[in-house]
N, C-alpha and C positions, 0 to 999 in steps of 0.2 A: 035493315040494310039489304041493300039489291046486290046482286054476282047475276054478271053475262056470262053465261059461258055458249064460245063459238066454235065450233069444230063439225067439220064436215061427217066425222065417223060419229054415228050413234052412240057405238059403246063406248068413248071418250066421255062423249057428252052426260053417259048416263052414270059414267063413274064420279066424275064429278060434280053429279047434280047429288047424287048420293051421300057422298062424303062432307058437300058444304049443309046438304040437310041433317045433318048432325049436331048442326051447330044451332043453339036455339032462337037468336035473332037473323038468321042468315036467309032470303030468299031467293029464287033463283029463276035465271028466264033464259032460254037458251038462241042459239040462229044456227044455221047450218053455210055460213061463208061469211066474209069480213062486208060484203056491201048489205047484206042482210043486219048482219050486227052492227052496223052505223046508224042504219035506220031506228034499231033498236035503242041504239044510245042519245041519239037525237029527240026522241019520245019517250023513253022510261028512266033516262040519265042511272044507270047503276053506280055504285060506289066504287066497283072492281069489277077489269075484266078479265077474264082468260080465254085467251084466246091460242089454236091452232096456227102453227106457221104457216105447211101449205095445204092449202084450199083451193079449189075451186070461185071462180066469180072474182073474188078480193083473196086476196091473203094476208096471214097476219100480220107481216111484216108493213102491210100497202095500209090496211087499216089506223096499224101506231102514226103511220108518217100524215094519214087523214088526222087522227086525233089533236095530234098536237100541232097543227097547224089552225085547229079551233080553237078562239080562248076558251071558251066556257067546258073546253074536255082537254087542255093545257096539262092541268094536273092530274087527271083522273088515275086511278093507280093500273096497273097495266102488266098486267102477266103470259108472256108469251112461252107456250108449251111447246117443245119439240122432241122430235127424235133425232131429226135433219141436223147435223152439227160440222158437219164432214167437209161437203163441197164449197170452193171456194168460196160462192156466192153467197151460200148461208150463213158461212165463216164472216162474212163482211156485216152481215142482216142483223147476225146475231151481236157482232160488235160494235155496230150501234147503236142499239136497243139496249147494252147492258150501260153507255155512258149515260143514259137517260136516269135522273135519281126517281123518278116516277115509275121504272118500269125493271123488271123480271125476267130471264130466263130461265126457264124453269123444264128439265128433264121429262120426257115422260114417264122414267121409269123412279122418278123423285117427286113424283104426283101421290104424295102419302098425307095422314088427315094431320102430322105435325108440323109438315110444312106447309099445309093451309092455314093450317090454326093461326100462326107467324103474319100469314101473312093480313090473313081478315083480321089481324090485332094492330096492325098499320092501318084499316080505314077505319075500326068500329068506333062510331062517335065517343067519345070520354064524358063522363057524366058531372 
């Protein structure tokens, strides 16, 4: 099982590549902006993403709205991290991303390994 994670900050990235390599079918491949992680998903197709709201290049909100206007990443599960909750416009970003049943708002300061666990247990293939 593949996890994108896209986040302009390093140490996002590293904490989360950390906590999903815990898991023992979990791999991980990361980008550093939302046009970089399209490219990524278009060629390595991961099972779930997580991704940063704002970025640099694409953001994650601009990313979701690319996703799901492709069939073939329609579904893909979709986890948007922020801290950004406040300004009206996030307020908006964030509200429509959470009526997506595909996809996740998800705290930064709520990036802990049992709510990963939750969440890689919604794509892990069932045997």
């Amino acid at each position: 099982m593949l996890a994108l994670i896209i986040d302009d900050e390093s140490s996002m990235r590293n904490v989360l590549v950390a906590q999903l390599s815990t898991f023992d079918d979990v791999q991980t491949t990361t980008a550093h902006n939302g046009k970089e992680g399209l490219a990524k998903v278009q060629t390595e197709m991961p099972n779930v993403i997580f991704s940063d709201l704002n970025m640099p290049v694409m953001d994650g909100y601009t990313l979701w709205q690319k996703l799901r206007e492709l069939p073939q990443t329609q579904t893909l599960l979709f986890v948007l991290i922020t801290s950004d909750n406040r300004s009206p416009e996030s307020k908006q970003k964030l509200d429509n991303i959470t009526h997506d049943p595909g996809a996740f708002v998800l705290a930064k300061n709520n990036v802990t390994r049992r709510t990963l666990a939750e969440i890689i247990e919604r794509v892990r293939p069932k045997p």
